[in-house]
C-alpha angles and dihedrals in degrees: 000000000000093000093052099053089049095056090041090045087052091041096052089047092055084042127008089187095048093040092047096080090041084057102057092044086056088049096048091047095047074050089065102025092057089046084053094055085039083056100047091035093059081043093060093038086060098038086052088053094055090049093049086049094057092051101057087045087062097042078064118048087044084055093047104056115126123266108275130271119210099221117097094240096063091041087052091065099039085056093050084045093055090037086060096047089051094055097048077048092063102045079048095056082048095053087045096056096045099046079055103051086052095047076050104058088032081060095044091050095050100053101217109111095162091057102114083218095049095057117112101270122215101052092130087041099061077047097061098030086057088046100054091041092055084058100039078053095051096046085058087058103045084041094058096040087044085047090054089051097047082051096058093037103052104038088041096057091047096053096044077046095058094036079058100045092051079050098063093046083061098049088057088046087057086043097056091040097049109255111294104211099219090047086050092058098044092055083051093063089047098050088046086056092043100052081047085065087034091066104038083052080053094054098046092049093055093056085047086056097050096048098047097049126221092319096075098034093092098056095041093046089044095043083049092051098051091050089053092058096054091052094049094050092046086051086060104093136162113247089179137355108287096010123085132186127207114210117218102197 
């Protein structure tokens, strides 16, 4: 359209008659041309709204997830949730760059880099789009690392439980048969090696705990509890008959 005024403005100084009609054309068509760019530029405004729009939709659905679980089940899904928000993040990120590149060549072509509604849009939303990815991004990471430790911790706990459990059958074994000494002190390697697994599930629980928040405590600390009982009836063996010892680690 430059190029055109120019030519019009040069035809109509050599001859003001004959540029008179070359003018007007340029003028009709800066008419159109300028109703075109008016056009594309209220379609990227809109298209810039829905995006915004998205965007907040997904802030908020990342900011209103429930409070976490520790069992692997629940943070499965929290990860596939996250997975999913991520995703949606990243066609968004798409939608973004390429509303801007064309908010960057309308602008070019106008002319008119000091109109305010000229100017490239979206700027504040790649900022918070970056923002909530890099968090999106960061939850993946804390939910797998919360998922590893769930998966030690649980099946862990049920499988010290059972090896307990069968403990304790053997202590009442030992009971009904009168205490065989030798019995006696090989039960007492295995409880030693069994409170040693005892602890270090402790421990786990306890970061569980701590991770999770107040929601999961009363199923780990239950889950903990139970175990400790176990322990301490399966600690419980006949020396003689009629006598028994506790050991106290």
């Amino acid at each position: 359209m430059g190029k055109l005024q120019r030519v019009s403005a040069q035809l109509e100084e050599l001859s003001p008659e004959q540029g008179a009609p070359f003018r007007q054309r340029w003028r009709e068509a800066e008419e159109r041309y300028g109703r075109v760019r008016q056009r594309l530029r209220q379609a990227l405004t809109e298209r810039m709204e829905l995006l915004r729009e998205c965007l907040e939709r997904l802030q908020s659905r990342v900011q209103g997830q429930p409070a976490l679980r520790g069992d692997a089940a629940h943070l499965r899904e929290q990860i596939r949730e996250n997975g999913l928000a991520l995703g949606e993040l990243e066609k968004l990120g798409v939608a973004l760059e390429t509303v801007r590149a064309q908010g960057s060549e309308l602008l070019a072509s106008m002319q008119e880099a000091n109109s305010h509604a000229a100017r490239v849009p979206g700027g504040d939303l790649v900022s918070r789009w970056g923002e909530l990815r890099g968090r999106c991004q960061e939850q993946e990471r804390w939910l797998r690392e919360l998922l590893a430790l769930a998966d030690r911790f649980w099946p862990g706990l049920a499988e010290l439980a059972l090896t307990l459990s069968d403990t304790q059958q053997l202590v009442l074994g030992l009971e009904e048969a009168g205490g065989d000494p030798e019995a006696i002190r090989a039960l007492r390697e295995e409880i030693d090696a069994l409170q040693g697994e005892l602890d270090t599930l402790g421990s786990l629980g306890v970061e569980l705990m701590s991770s999770c928040g107040d929601p999961d405590k009363p199923d780990v600390t239950k889950s903990l509890d139970d175990a400790m009982g176990l322990q301490r009836s399966a600690v419980t063996v006949p020396l003689t008959p009629g006598t028994r010892w506790s050991w106290q680690g």
